[in-house]
VOROKE-343381 format. One line per field, with one value per residue (C-alpha): x, y, z; residue number from 1. Coordinates in nm, 4 decimals, always signed. Layout:
! residues N
px = X / ... $
py = Y / ... $
pz = Z / ... $
k = NUM / ... $
//
This chain:
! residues 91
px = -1.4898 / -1.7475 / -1.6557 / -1.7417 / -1.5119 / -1.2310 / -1.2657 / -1.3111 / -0.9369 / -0.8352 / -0.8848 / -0.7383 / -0.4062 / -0.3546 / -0.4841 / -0.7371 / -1.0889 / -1.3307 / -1.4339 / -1.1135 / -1.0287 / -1.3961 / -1.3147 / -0.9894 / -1.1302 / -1.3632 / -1.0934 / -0.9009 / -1.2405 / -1.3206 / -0.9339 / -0.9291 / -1.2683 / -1.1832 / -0.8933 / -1.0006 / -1.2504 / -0.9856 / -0.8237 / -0.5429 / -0.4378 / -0.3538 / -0.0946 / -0.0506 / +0.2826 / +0.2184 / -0.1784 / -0.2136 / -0.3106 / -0.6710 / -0.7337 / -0.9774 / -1.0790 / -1.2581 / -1.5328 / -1.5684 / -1.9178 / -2.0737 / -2.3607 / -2.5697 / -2.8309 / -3.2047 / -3.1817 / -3.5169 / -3.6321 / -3.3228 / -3.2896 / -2.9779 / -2.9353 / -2.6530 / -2.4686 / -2.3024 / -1.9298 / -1.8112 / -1.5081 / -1.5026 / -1.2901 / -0.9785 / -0.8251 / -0.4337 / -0.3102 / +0.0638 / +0.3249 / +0.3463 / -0.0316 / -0.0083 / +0.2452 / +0.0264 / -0.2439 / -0.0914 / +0.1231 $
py = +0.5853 / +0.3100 / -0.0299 / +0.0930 / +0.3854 / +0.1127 / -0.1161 / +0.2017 / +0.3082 / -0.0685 / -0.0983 / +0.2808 / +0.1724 / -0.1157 / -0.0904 / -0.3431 / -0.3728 / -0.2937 / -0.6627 / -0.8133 / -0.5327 / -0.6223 / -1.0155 / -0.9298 / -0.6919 / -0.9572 / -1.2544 / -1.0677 / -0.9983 / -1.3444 / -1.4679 / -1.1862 / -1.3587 / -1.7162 / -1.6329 / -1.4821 / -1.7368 / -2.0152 / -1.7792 / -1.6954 / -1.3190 / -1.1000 / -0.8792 / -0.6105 / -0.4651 / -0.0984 / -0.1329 / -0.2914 / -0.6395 / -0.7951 / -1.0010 / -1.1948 / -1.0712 / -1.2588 / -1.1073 / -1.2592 / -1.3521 / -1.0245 / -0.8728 / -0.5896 / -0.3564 / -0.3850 / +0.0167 / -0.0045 / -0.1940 / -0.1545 / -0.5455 / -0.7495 / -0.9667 / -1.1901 / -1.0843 / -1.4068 / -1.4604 / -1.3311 / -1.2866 / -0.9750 / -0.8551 / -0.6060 / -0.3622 / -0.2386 / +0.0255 / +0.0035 / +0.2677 / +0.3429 / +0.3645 / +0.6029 / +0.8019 / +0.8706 / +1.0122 / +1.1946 / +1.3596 $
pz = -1.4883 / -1.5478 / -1.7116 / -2.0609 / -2.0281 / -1.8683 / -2.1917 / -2.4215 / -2.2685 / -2.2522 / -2.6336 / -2.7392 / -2.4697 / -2.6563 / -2.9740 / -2.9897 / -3.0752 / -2.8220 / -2.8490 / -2.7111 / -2.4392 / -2.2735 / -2.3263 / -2.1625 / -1.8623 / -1.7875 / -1.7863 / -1.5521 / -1.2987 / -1.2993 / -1.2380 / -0.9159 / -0.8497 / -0.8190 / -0.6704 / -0.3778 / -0.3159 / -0.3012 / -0.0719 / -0.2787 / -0.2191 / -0.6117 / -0.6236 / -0.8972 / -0.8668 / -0.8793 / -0.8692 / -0.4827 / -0.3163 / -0.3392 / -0.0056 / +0.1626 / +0.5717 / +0.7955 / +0.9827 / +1.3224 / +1.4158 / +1.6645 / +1.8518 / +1.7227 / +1.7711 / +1.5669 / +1.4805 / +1.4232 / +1.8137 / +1.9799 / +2.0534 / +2.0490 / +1.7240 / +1.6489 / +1.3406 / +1.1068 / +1.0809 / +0.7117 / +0.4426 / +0.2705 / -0.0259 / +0.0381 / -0.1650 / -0.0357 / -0.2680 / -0.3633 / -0.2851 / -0.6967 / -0.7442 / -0.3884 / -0.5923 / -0.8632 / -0.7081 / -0.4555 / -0.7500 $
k = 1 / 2 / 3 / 4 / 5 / 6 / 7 / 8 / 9 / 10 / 11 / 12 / 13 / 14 / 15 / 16 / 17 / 18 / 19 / 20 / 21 / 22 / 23 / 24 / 25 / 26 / 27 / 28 / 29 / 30 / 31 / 32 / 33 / 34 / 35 / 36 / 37 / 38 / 39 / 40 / 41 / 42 / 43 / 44 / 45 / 46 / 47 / 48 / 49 / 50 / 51 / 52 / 53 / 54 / 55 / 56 / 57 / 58 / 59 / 60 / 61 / 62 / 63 / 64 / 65 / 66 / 67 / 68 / 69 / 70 / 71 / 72 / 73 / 74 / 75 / 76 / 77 / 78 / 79 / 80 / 81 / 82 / 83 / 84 / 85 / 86 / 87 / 88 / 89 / 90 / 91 $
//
């Protein structure tokens, strides 16, 4: 499912024009988005968790000449599924 299929179900769910369920898809992407960049973990009960993990800074290899670079310290977004989402698609 793509984002237009997501707002198509979004507005047949709920009823609403397709207008307001993309408004309302996007609201909640930017919220998540801003969120985690304050640092602030989102929980959906019975969707999953949306975290922030820090990356520590590492050596690695130049595939291409074998020689050492240094790779930066990063965050990177996190996904935990919850046990009712789990359910679902293990049923």
């Amino acid at each position: 499912m793509n984002k237009s299929e997501l707002i198509d179900a979004i507005a047949e769910q709920a009823e609403l024009p397709k207008y307001i369920a993309e408004r309302a898809l996007n609201a909640m992407v930017q919220s998540v988005q801003g969120s985690l960049k304050a640092g602030t973990n989102v929980t959906l009960a019975g969707l999953g968790t949306f975290s922030v993990s820090e990356r520590a800074e590492r050596t690695g290899r130049n595939p291409k000449t074998g020689e050492p670079i240094t790779v930066r310290a990063s965050k990177t977004p996190k996904f935990k599924a919850a046990k009712g989402l789990k359910d679902v698609v293990n049923s």
